[in-house]
TILUMRO-80708 format. One record per residue: x, y negated, z of N, C-alpha, C, O in turn. Coordinates in steps of 0.001 Angstrom, whole numbers, plus 500000, padded with zeros to 6 digits. Layout:
N
XYZXYZXYZXYZ
...
This chain:
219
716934911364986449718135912041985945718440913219986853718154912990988028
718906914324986631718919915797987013719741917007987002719866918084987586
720389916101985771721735916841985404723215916322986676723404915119986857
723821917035987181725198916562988087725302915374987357724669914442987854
726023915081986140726601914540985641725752913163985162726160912302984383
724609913201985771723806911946985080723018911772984101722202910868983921
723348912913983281722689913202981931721302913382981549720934914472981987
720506912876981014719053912884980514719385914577980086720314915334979809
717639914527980289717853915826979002716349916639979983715598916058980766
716311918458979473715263919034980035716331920375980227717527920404979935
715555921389980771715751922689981293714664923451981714714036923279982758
714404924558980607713874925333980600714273926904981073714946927447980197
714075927590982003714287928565982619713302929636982785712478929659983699
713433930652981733711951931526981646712338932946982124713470933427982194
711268933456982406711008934705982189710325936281981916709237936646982362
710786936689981496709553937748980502709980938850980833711078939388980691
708314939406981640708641940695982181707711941947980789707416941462979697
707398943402981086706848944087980255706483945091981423707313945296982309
705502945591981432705005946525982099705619946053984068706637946648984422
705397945718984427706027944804985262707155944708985714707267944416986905
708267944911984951709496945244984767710448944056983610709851943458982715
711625943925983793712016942265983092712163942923981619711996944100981300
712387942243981126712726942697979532714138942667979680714767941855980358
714791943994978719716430943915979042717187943504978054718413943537978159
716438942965976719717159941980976083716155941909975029715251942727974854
716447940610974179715448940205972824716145938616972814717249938296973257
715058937698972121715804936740971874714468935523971893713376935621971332
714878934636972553714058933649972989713498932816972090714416932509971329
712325932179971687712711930934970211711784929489971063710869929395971882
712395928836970529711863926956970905711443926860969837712145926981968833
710051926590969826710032926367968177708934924932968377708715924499969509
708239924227967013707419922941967169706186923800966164706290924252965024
705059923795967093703671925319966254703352924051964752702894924586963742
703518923007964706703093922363963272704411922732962875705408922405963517
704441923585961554705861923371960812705806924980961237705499925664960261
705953925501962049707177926347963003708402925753962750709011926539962024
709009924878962947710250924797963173711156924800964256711138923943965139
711967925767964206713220925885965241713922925131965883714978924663965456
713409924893967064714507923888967426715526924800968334716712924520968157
715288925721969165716674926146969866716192927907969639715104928213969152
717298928999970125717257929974970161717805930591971890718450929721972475
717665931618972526718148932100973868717987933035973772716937933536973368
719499933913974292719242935086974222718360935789975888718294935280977006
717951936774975494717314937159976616717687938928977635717447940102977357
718181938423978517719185939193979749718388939512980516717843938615981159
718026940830980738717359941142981849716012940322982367715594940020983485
715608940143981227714429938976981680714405937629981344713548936879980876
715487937515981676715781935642981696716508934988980434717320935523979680
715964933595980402716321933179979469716654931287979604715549930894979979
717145930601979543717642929212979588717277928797978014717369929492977002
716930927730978132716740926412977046717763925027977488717196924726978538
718432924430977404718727923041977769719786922142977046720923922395976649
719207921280977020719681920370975876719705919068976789719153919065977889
720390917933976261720629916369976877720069915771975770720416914596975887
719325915882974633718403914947974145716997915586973864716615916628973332
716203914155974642715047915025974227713849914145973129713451912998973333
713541914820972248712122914318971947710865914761972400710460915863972031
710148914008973197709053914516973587707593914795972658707129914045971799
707063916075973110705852916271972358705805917951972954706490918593973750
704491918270972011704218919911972005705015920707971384705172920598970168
705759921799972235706042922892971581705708924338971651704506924572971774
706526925378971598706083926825972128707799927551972335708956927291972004
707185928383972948707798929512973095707513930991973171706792931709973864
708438931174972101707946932792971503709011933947971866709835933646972729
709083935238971299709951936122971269710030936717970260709014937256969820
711515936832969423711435937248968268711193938557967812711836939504968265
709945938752966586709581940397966657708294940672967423707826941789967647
707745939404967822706860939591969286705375938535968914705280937310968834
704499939469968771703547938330968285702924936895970088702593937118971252
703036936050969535701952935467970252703241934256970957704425934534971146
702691933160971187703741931971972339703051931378973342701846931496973561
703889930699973982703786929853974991703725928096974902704667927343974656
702899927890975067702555926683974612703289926059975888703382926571977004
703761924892975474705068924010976812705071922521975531705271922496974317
704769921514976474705005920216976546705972919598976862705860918892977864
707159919622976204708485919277976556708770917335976880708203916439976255
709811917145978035709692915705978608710944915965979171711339917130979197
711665915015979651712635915314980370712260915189981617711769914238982224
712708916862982115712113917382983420713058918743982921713729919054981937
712533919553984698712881921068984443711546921087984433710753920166984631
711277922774984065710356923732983593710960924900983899712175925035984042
709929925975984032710021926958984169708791927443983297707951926639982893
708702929362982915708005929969982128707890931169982722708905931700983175
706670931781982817706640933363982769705556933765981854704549933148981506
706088935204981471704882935319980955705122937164980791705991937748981438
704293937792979933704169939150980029704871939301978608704869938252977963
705468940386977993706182940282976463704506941036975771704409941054974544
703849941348976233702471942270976060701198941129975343700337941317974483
701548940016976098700407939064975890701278937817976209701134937299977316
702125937321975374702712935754975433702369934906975688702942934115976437
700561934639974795699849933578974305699448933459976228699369932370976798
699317934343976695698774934432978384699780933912979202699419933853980378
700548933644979060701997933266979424701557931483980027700620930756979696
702750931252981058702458930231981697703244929162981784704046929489982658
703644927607981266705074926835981223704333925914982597703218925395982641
705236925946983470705579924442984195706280923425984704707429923799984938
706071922135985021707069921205985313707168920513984207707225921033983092
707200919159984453707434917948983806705596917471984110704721918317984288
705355915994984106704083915589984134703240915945983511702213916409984007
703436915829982283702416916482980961702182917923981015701107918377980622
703038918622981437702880920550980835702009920577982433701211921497982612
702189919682983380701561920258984933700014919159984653698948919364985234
700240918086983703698592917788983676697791918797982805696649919158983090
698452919197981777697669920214980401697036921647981418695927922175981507
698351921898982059697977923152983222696670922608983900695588923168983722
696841921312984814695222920828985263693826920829984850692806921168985451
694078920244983363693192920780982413692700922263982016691519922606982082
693409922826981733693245924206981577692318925086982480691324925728982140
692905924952983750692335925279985049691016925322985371690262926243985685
690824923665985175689720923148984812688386923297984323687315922982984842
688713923960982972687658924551982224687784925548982281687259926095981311
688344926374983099687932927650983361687585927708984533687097928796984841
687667926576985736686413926622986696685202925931986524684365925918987427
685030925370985482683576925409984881682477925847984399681281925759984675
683483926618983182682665927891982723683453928304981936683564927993980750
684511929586983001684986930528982396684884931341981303683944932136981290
685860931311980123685996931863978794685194933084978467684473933161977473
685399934304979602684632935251978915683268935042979135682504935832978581
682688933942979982681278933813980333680952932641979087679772932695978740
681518931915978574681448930769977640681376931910976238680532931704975366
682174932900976150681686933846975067680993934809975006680777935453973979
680445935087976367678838935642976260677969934837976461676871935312976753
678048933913976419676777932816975848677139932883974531676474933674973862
677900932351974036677539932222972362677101933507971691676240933555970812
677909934769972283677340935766972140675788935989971659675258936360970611
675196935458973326674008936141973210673431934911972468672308935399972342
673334933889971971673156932914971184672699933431969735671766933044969033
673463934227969560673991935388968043672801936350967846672599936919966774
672034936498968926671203937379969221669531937213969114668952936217969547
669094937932968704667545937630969020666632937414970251665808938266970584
666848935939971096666485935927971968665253935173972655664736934857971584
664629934791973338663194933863972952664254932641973361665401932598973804
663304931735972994663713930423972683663670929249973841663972928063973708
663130930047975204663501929658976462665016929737976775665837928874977084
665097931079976586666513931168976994667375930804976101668447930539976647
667407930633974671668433929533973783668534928211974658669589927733975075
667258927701974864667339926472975709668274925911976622668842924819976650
668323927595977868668481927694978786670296927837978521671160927340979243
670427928344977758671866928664977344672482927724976799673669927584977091
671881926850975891672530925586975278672861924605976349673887923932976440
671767924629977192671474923379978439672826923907979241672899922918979970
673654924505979548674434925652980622675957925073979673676858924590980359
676134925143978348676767924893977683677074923083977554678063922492977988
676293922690977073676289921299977326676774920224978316677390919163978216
676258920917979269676387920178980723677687920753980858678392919759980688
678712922018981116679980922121981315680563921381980585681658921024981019
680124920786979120680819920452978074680893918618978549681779917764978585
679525918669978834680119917065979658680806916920980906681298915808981100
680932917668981675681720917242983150683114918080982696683850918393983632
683534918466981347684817918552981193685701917466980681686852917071980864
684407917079979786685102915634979356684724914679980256684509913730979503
684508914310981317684356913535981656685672913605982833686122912561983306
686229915011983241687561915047983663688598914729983264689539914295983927
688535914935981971689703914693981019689808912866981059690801912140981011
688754912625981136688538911124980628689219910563982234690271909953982038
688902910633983478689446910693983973690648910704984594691132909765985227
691188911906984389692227912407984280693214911811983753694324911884984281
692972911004982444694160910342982052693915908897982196694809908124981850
692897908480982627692255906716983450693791906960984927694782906341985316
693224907953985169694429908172986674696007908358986535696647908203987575
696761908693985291697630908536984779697741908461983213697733909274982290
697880906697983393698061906008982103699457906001981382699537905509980256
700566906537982007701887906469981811701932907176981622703138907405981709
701414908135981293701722909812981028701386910295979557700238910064979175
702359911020978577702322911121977521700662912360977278700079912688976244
700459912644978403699085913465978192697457911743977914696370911496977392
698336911280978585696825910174978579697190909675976657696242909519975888
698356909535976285698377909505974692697562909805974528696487909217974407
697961911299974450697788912279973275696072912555973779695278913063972987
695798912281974715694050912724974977693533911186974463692387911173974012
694166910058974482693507908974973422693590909115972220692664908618971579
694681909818971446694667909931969970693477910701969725692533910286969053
693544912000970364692281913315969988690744912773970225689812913177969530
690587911834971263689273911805971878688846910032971369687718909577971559
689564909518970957689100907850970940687966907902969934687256906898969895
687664908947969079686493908411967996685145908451968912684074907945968579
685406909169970166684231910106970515683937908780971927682786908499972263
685100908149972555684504907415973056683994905579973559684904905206974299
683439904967973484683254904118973532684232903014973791685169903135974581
683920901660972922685023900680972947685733900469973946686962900534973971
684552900028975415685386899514976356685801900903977469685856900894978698
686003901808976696686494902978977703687874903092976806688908903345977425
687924902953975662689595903360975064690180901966975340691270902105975896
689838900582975145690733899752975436691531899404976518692702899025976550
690419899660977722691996899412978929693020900244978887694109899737979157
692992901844978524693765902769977860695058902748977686696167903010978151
693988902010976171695101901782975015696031900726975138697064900538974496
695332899803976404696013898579976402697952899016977188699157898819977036
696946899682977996698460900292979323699563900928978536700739900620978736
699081902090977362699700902752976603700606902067975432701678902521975032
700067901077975039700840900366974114701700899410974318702390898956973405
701755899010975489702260898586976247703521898837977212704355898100977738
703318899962977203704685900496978161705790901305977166705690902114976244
706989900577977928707886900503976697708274902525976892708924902958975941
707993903344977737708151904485977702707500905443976605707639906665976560
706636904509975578705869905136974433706608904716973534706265905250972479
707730903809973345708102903111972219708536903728971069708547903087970019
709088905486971125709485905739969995708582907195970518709087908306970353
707620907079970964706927908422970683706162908646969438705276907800969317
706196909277968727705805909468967175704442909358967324703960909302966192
703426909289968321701733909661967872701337908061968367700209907654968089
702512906957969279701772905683969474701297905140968270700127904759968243
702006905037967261701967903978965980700276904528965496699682903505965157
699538905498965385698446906397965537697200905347966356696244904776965832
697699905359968029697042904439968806696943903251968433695806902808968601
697881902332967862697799900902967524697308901015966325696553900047966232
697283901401965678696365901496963916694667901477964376693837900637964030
694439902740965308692869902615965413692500901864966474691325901830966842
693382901241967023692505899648968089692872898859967389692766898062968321
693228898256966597693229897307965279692100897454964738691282896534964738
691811898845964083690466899025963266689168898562964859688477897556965018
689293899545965556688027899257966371688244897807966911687146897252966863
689101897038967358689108896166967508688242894868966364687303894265966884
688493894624965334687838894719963952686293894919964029685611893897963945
685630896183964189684756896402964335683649896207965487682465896526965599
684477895613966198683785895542967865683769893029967933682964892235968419
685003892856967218684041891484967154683078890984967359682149891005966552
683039890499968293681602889633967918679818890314968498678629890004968436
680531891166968929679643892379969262679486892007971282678830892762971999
């Protein structure tokens, strides 16, 4: 709890500069990217801008600027947060604070010290290209292998925090892909702790360890 007064809730505190200079007014949006729907509005002063509310539902959201292409992707929890970002390039823009938006940040990081984006798109690039078939090899093999020691962080990553609404949401996305007895201790911790109880994507988790459960009998 964080608020003086005792109060649950989050706080978001951003800011958006332009040419490296603050922005001297526009208007902030909270929005949920399935739907776009609105959840809050802020006006924006010299840069800055506040979000905060005393109820929260947790999950993915963004933050945009109205008139302004591109957002900020932020994982809302009750926590503070903070945001910066450029009004030039939003989507480049940065949310942190709370467990989840600082594990997604870990992640992120991550695969770009593996194999950084613009080097991951000059491989596919040259993929596109007429090249001998050593070096397709050589390029797929380069691709592959980052592609496993990312997931194998991720997998990780949320083995090391099971209480964390990121280890969910990386079991909902990833459970087809991995093996029985790697999602069940998981799923077991996750379904289990009453801090998931009204998160909208558990009921998701208990449907497909029922099914795999089912399927893994006897086996």
């Amino acid at each position: 709890m964080f608020f003086a007064c005792g109060q649950k809730g989050y706080v978001i505190t951003g800011t958006i500069e332009g040419d490296g200079h603050p922005v001297k007014d526009g208007t902030a949006v909270l929005f949920i990217p399935v739907g776009l729907e609105v959840v809050d509005t802020a006006k924006i002063t010299d840069g800055k801008f506040e979000f905060r509310s005393t109820e929260v539902n947790p999950g993915n959201y963004a933050i945009g600027v109205r008139d302004v292409q591109g957002s900020i992707p932020i994982f809302i929890e009750e926590g503070r947060f903070t945001v910066k970002a450029d009004i030039e390039k939003l989507s480049a823009g940065r949310a942190e604070g709370g467990e989840t938006q600082n594990l997604n940040n870990i992640v992120k990081d991550k695969r770009e010290e593996i194999l950084p984006r613009n080097e991951y798109n000059a491989l596919n690039q040259e993929l596109m290209s007429d090249i001998p078939q050593e070096r397709r090899d050589e390029i797929n093999a380069i691709i592959e292998k980052g592609a496993k020691e990312f997931d194998d962080f991720k997998l990780d990553l949320a083995k090391k925090h099971p209480d964390s609404y990121y280890a969910a949401n990386y079991l909902i996305y990833n459970y087809s892909n991995l093996p029985f007895e790697e999602v069940k201790p998981l799923a077991d911790k996750i379904l289990s702790n009453k801090k998931f109880e009204n998160y909208a994507k558990v009921p998701v988790v208990r449907r497909f360890m029922e099914i795999m459960e089912k399927e893994n009998q006897g086996k």
